[in-house]
N, C-alpha and C positions, 0 to 999 in steps of 0.2 A: 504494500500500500504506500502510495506515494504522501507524501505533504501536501499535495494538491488537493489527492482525494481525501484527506482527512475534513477538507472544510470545505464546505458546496452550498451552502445558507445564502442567504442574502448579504450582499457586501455595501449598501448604504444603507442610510438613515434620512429620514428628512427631519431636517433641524429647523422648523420657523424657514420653511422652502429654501434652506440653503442645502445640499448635501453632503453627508458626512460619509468619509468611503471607510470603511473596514477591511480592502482588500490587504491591508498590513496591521497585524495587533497594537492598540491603542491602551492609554491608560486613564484611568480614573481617580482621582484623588478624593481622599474622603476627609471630610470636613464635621465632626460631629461637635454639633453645640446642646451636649447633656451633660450632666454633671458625673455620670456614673456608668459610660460607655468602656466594656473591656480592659482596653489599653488605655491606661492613663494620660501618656503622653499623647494621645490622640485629641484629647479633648479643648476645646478651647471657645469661651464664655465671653470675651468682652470685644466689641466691635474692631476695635486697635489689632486685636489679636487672629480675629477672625478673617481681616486683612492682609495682614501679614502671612498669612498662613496659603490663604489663597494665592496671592501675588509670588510666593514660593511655589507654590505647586503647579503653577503655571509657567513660571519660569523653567521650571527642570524636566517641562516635557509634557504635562497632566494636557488630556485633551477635554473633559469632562472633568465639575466636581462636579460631586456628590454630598449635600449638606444634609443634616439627619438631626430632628431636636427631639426625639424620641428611642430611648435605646431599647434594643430587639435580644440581647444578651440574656440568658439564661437569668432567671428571678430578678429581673431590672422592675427598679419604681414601674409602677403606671402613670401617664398624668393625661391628665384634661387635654380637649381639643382645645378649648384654649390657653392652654399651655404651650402645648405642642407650636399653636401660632405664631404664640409670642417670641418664640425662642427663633422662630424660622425667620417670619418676616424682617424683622427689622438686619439681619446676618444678607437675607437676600436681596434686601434693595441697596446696600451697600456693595456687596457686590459688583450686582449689574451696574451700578453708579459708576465703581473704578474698573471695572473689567466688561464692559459692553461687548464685547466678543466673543467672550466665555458662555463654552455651554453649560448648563447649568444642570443636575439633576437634584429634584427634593426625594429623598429617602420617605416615606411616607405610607401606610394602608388606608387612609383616611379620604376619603372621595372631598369632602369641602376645606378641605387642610391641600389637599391634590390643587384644587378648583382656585383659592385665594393664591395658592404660588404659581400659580401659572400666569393667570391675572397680571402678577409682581413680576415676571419675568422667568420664570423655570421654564426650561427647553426639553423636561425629559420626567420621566416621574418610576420613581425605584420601588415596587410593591411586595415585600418581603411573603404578605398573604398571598397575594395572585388573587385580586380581590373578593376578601373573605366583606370586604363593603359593597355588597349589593350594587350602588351606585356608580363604583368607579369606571367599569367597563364602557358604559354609557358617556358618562365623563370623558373617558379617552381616545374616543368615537367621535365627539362633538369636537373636540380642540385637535385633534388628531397629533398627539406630541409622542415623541416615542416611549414606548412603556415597557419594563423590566419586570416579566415575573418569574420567582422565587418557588421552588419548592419547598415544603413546613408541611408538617402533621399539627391538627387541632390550633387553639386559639394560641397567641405566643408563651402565655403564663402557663400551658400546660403541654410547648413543642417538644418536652422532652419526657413524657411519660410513657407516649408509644413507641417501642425502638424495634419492635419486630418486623421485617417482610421477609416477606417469601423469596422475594427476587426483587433485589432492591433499585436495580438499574431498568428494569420492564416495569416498578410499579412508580418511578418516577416520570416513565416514557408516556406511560398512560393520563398520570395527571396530566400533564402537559399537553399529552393531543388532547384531550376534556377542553382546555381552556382555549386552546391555540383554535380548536371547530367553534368555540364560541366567541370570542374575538373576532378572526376571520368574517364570521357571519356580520359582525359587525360595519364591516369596512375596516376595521383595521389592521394596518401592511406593515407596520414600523415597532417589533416586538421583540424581544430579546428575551431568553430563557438564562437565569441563573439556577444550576442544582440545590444552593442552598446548601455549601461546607457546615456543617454546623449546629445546622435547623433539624432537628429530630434525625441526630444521627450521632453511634458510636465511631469513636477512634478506628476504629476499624472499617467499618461503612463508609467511611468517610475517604480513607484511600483506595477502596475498593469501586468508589466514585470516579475519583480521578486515574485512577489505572483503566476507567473504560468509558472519558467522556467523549470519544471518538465515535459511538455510537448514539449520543444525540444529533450527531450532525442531520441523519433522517428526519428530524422535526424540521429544516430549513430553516434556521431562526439565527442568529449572531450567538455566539454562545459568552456572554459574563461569568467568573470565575473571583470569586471572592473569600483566599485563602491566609489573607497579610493576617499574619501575627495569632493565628487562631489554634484553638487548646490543642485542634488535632495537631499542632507541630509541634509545640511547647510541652504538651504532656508527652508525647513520645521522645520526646530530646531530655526529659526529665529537668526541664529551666522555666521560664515563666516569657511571657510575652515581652518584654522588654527586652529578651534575650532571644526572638524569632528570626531576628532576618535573614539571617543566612538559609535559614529554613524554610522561609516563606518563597525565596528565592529562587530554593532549587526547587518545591512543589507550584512557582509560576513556569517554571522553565518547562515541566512536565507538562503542562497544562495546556501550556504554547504549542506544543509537540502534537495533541491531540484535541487540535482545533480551537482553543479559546484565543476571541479575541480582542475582548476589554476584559484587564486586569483590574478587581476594585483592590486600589493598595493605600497604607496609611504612608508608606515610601514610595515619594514619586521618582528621583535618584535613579533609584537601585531598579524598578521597576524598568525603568527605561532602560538601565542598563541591560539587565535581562534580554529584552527584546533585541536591542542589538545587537547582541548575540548570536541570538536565536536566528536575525534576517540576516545576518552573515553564514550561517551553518547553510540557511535555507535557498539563498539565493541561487 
């Protein structure tokens, strides 16, 4: 099997009608404005900072952030929608303010949390449920902005109670076609599957994941891969996530290999470095 044939999905995006080409793997930078998101040093709360932060990750390559004021982490607070707003809005009109050509994704399950950042300027909307909100689908139908779903068992406070399948790469394949025949019906063309590292799944499932995500390619879709710093690497290294990168590194590189082609990373650096790599091997 070639490198070619590992990836056959769709290689744009429509960005707010501009095109974004995915025929070469791209990177994402994530931006979380929570108090209690995984990796510590990921986190960042005060406008000054939240700039700064973007204005680096876009210098070092990031084609996408990804901002998040709601963390999805194993027993994380829950908070209000409008929580959730507060923490988004005022991070993304600054932003767009100093970075008007950045594309923008809000991390989000929330259809009127979805609806007010897009409003504000969000170019892309990241749905960890695969809308477990009723509304969203419709939502992303109407504004047509490209949309990111996630594979998860059950509501987030309880994605890690179910850890059993049968065949866990055919029962991820199947949610997926589920959502993909109902979108599609939609009108919508601009969609991106993430497996969801992490989301109701053991250390073990989890590389048994990525040892076979060259079999999503069949669903046609860009495939998201979001592995920076996560317990699957850390607890197998026996260190802690401040101590992943090299880890997270070499499970992007794997990832690269078997068709992903937006990295969500908390290192945008190193990520790109990766890929350069990668398009030197491959070229």
């Amino acid at each position: 099997m070639t490198n070619n044939d590992l990836f056959s999905a769709k290689t744009t995006l429509n960005i707010r009608g501009q095109l974004l080409m995915l025929d070469h793997p791209i990177v994402m930078g994530i931006i979380n404005i929570t108090p209690d998101s995984f990796y510590s040093k990921s986190r960042v709360n005060s406008i000054k900072d939240i700039i700064a932060k973007a204005e680096q990750m876009l210098a070092e390559g990031a084609t996408i952030l990804d901002i998040g004021g709601f963390s999805t982490r194993p027993r994380a607070s829950q908070v209000s929608e409008e929580e959730e707003l507060n923490r988004l809005l005022p991070a993304l009109k600054e932003i767009v303010k100093n970075f008007p050509e950045a594309i923008i994704s809000v991390d989000t399950f929330r259809a009127e949390i979805a609806r007010a950042t897009i409003d504000s300027g969000a170019s892309m909307i990241n749905d960890v449920t695969a809308g477990s909100d009723k509304e969203m689908f419709a939502l992303i139908a109407e504004t047509e902005v490209p949309y990111i779903i996630m594979h998860m068992r059950g509501p987030i406070e309880k994605m890690m109670e179910n850890l059993h399948y049968d065949n866990i790469i055919l029962e991820i394949t199947n949610y997926f076609q589920k959502r993909l025949k109902e979108l599609r019906s939609l009108g919508i063309k601009d969609i991106i599957i993430d497996p969801g590292f992490g989301f109701s799944k053991t250390l073990d499932q989890n590389y048994e994941i990525l040892n076979n995500l060259a079999y999503f390619k069949a669903l046609g879709t860009p495939l998201l891969v979001g592995v920076s710093r996560k317990s699957m690497i850390y607890n197998l290294l026996g260190t802690s996530a401040s101590e992943a990168l090299v880890g997270t590194s070499v499970a992007n590189f794997s990832a690269l290999e078997k068709g992903a082609r937006i990295l969500r990373v908390h290192d945008v650096k190193e990520a790109m470095e990766t890929i350069k790599i990668y398009n030197k091997l491959t070229s």
